[in-house]
C-alpha positions in Angstrom: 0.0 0.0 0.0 2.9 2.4 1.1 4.2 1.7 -2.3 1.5 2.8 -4.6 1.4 5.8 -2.7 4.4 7.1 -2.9 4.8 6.6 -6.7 1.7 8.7 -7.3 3.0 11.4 -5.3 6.1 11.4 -7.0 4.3 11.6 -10.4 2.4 14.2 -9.2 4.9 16.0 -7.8 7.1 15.7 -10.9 4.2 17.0 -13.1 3.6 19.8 -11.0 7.1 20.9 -11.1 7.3 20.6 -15.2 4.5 22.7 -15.3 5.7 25.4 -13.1 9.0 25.6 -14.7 7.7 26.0 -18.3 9.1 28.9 -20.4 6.0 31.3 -20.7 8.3 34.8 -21.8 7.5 35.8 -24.7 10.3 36.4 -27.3 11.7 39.6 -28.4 9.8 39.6 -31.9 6.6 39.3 -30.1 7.8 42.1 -27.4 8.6 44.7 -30.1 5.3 43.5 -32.0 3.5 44.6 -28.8 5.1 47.9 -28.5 4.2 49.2 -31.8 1.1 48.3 -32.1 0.6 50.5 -28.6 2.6 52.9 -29.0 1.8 56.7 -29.4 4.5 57.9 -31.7 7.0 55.8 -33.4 10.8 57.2 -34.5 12.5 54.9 -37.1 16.2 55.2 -38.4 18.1 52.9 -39.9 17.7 49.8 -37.9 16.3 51.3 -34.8 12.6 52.0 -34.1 12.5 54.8 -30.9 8.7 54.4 -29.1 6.8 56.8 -26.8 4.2 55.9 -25.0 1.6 58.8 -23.3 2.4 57.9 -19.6 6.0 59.2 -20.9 7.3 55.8 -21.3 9.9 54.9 -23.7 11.3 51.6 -25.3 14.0 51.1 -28.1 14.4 48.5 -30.8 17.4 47.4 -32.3 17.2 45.2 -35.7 20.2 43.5 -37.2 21.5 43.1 -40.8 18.5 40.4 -41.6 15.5 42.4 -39.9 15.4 40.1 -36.8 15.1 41.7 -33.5 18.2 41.9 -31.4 17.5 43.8 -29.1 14.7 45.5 -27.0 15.2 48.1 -23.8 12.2 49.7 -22.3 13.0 52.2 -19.5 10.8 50.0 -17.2 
């Protein structure tokens, strides 16, 4: 009986534990998606896209050579 027990509580807990530890961030792509589409008033250069947001909130996008994001700083 002891037995039995003691597996299913290790399954569970093993479960439990995979599910908290699950990668849930979003990436960088979707991050800078997000900020344009709410931002007030978008700068653009180059390969760097400067946002404002009305609570006087700022971020900054970085793209590389290819157009993939590489890098994203908010001033949060």
């Amino acid at each position: 009986m002891k037995n039995p027990i003691q597996k299913i509580l290790f399954i569970l807990l093993c479960s439990i534990s995979l599910i908290a530890c699950r990668n849930e961030a979003e990436t960088a792509e979707e991050k800078a998606e997000n900020l344009i589409e709410n931002a007030d008033d978008t700068k653009v250069k180059e390969n760097k896209v400067k946002i404002e947001n009305e609570d006087g909130s700022e971020a900054k996008i970085k793209y590389d050579e290819n157009g993939n994001v590489e890098k994203v700083k908010t001033d949060n």
